[in-house]
N, C-alpha and C positions, 0 to 999 in steps of 0.2 A: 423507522430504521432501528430506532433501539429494541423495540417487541424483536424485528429480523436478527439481530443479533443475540439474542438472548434464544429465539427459534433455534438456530442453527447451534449452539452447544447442546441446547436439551436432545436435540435429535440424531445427532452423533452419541448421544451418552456419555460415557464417562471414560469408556476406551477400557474399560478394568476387569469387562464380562459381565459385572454388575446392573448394568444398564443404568444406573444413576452418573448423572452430572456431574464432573468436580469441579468446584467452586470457581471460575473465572470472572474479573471484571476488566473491563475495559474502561480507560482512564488517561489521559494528556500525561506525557515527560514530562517527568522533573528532573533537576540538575544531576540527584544522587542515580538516575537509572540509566546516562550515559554508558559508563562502564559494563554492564548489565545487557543493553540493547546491543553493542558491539560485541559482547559473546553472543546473543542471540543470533547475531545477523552474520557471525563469521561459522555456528556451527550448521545454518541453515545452507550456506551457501558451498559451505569448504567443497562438498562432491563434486561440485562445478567447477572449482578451484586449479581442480590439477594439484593438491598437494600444497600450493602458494597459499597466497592471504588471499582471500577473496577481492574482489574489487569495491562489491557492496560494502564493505567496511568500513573505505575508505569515503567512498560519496556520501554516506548518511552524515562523514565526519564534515565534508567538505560542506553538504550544502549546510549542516549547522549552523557553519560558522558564514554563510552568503545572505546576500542583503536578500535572497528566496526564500528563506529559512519562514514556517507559517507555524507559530508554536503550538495552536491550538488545532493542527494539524496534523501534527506529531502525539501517536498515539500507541501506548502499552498495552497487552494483554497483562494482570497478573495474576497468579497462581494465590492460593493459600499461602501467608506469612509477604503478601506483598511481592513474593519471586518474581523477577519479568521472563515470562514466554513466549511472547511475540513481541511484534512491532511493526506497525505500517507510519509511513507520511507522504501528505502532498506538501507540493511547494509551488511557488508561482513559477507560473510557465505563461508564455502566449501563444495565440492564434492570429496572427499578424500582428496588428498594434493591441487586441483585446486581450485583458486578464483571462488568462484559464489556469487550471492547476495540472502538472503532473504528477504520474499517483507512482511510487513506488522508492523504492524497494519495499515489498511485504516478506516478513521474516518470522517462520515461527522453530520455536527448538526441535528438533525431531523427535524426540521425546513424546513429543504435544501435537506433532502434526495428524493428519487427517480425526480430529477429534472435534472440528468445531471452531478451532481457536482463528484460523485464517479468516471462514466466512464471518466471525464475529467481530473481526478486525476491520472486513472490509463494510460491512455493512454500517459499524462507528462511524470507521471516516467516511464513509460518502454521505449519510444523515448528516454530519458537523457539517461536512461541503456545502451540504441544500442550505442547512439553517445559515452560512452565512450569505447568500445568494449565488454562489459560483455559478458562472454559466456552464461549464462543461470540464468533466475531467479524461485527462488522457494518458494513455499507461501501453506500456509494449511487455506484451507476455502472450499467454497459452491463451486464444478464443475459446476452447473447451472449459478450462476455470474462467475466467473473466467474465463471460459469456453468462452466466448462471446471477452475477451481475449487473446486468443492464448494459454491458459493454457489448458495442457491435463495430465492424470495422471502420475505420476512420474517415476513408474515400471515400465513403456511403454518405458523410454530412461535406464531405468537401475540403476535411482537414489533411492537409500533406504531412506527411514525415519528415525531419530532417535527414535523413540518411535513406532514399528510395529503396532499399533492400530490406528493409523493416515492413515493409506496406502489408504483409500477408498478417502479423500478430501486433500492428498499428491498432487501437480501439480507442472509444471512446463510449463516454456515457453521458448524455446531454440531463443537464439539471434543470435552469433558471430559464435558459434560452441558448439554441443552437448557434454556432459561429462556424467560420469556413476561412481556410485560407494556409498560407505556410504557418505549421506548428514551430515553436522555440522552448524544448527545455531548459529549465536553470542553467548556468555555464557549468558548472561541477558535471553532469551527465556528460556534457559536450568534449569533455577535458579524459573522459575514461580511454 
C-alpha cells in the first residue's frame, strides 16, 4: 500500500509542467495539525458549501472528540516545511454488531488536488486499515473515484446503508474478511 501511494504522486507528477514530484508524505495527526486540517477540509469542501461552513468541518471536529475517534487512522498529507494538504480518517463503524470502519471525509487543498495527494491518502489509510486487521471499510462518495480503489457497491457483499437513498454511491472494500448486514456510522455522521 505504501509503494501505491508513493505510485500515485510520481505519476501524477508534480503538477508544475515539470514532470517531477513535489515532495509529499503521508503521516498520522498530531495535536499541532488540528487547526491546519480544518482549513484543509473547509477549503476543500466550501464549493459544496453554498457559501456557509462546510459540514465536513464540523464532523472531523465531532468524531475527534467520540469514543469513534481511531488515531492511527487519522492521517495528513504534508507538503515541504511540514504544510498539511490533505487529510483522510476512518473511525469505527459497524456492520450489525461486527467492528468495521467508516472512511471519510477525504480532504485535500485545491491547490494540491488532482496531483496525487488524494490517491496517496487513500491508499495510507486502507494499508494501516489491512495492517490493523479491519474486516471492511465503508465510505459514501463518487463509484468513479472510489472505484479505482477497491471499492465496489455495498449491496453486492450485503452491506445496507443507513439512509436507503444512498445505495447507488454506498461502497465498500473488503479487507481481512467480508461482513453483511445493516451498516452503522459513528453518531457524528448520523447527527449531520
Amino acid at each position: 500500500m505504501l509503494i501505491d501511494a508513493l505510485e500515485a504522486l510520481e505519476k501524477d507528477g508534480g503538477g508544475d509542467g515539470s514532470g517531477r514530484a513535489e515532495p509529499v508524505i503521508v503521516r498520522r495527526e498530531r495535536q499541532q495539525d488540528v487547526v491546519a486540517i480544518a482549513a484543509v477540509t473547509r477549503a476543500a469542501f466550501l464549493p459544496s458549501a453554498g457559501g456557509g461552513e462546510p459540514v465536513e468541518v464540523g464532523l472531523v471536529e465531532a468524531l475527534r472528540s467520540s469514543d469513534a475517534w481511531l488515531p492511527a487512522l487519522s492521517l495528513v498529507a504534508v507538503a515541504e516545511g511540514d504544510e498539511v494538504i490533505g487529510h483522510v480518517l476512518c473511525t469505527r463503524a459497524h456492520v450489525g454488531d461486527e467492528p468495521a470502519l467508516g472512511l471519510g471525509p477525504l480532504s485535500v487543498r485545491p491547490d494540491w488536488q488532482r496531483r496525487g495527494v488524494g490517491s496517496a491518502l487513500m491508499h495510507a489509510v486502507l494499508g494501516a486499515a489491512e495492517a490493523l486487521g479491519e474486516p471492511v471499510v465503508v465510505l459514501l462518495g463518487s463509484p468513479g473515484y472510489y472505484g479505482r480503489f477497491g471499492f465496489g457497491p455495498a449491496a453486492a457483499c450485503g452491506i445496507t446503508p443507513p439512509v436507503p437513498e444512498w445505495r447507488g454511491a454506498f461502497q465498500v472494500r473488503v479487507l481481512a474478511r467480508p461482513l453483511a448486514g445493516p451498516f452503522a456510522y459513528a453518531r457524528p455522521f448520523m447527527e449531520l
